[in-house]
N, C-alpha and C positions, 0 to 999 in steps of 0.2 A: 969682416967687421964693417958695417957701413960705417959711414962719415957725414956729416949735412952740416954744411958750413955757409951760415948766411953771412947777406954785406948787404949795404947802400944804407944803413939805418942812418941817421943824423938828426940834424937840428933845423926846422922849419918854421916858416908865421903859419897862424893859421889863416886854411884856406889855400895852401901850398900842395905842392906832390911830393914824392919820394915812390922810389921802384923798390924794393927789395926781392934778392937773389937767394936763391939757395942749392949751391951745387952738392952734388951727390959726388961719394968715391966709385960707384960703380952704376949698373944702367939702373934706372927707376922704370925701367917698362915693367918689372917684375913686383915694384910693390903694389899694395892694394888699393891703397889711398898715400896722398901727400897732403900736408894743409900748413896753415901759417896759426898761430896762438900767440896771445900775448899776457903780460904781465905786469898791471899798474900799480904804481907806486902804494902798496897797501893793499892792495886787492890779492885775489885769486887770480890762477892764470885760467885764461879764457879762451875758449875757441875763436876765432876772427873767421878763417876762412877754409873748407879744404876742397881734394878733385881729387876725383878717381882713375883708375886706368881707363875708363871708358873717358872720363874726359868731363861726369857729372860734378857739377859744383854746388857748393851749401856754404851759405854766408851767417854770419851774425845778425841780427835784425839790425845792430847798429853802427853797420859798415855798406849794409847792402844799396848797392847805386853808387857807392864811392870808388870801394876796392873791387879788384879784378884779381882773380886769383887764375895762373895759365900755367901750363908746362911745356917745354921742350925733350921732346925725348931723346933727340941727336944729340941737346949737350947735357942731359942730364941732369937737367937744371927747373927748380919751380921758381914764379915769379911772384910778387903782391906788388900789385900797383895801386896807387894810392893817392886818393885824391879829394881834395876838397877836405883837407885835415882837420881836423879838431884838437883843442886842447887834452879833451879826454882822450884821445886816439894815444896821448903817451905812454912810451913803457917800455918795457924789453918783448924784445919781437922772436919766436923761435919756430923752426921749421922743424915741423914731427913727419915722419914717415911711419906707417903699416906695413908690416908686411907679415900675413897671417896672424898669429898671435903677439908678435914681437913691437914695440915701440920705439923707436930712434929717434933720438933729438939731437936738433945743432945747439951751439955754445949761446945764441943769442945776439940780438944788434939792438943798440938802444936807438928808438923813435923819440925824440921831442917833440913840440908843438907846442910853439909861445902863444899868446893871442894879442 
């Protein structure tokens, strides 16, 4: 059974950074894709950002230039770096993995961003 358990969410001004983690229970060189989505308050959840095994990334039109979406394969781990925040950037932040037909999601880390 995989596992995807994000951290670093929290409370920023905007205009601020925040990294967000998301480690895996086993290796991620095997899934197909990893990405980061989010969840605003009243909204739909959204794709934000993902990366493939190859290493190809696809962002949201309304992140692109800010976040960096990366992986480590030694630890297992995908990263959204995040910069230049915005208000609207808040929400619950969740790390989905693929892998063939299957979906995996982590628990969630709440993003704020005051202005």
């Amino acid at each position: 059974q995989v596992q995807l358990v994000e951290s670093g969410g929290g409370l920023v001004q905007a205009g601020g950074s925040l990294r967000l983690s998301c480690a895996a229970s086993g290796s991620i060189f095997g899934f197909n894709s990893m990405g980061w989505y989010r969840r605003a308050p009243g909204k739909q959840r959204e794709l934000v950002a993902t990366i493939t095994t190859g290493g190809y990334t696809n962002y949201a039109d309304s992140v692109k230039g800010r976040f960096t979406i990366s992986r480590d394969n030694a630890k297992n781990t995908v990263y959204l770096e995040m910069n230049s925040l915005k208000p609207e950037d808040t929400g619950v932040y969740y790390c989905n993995a693929v892998l063939f037909v299957a979906n995996y999601w982590g628990q969630g880390t709440q993003v704020t961003v005051s202005s």
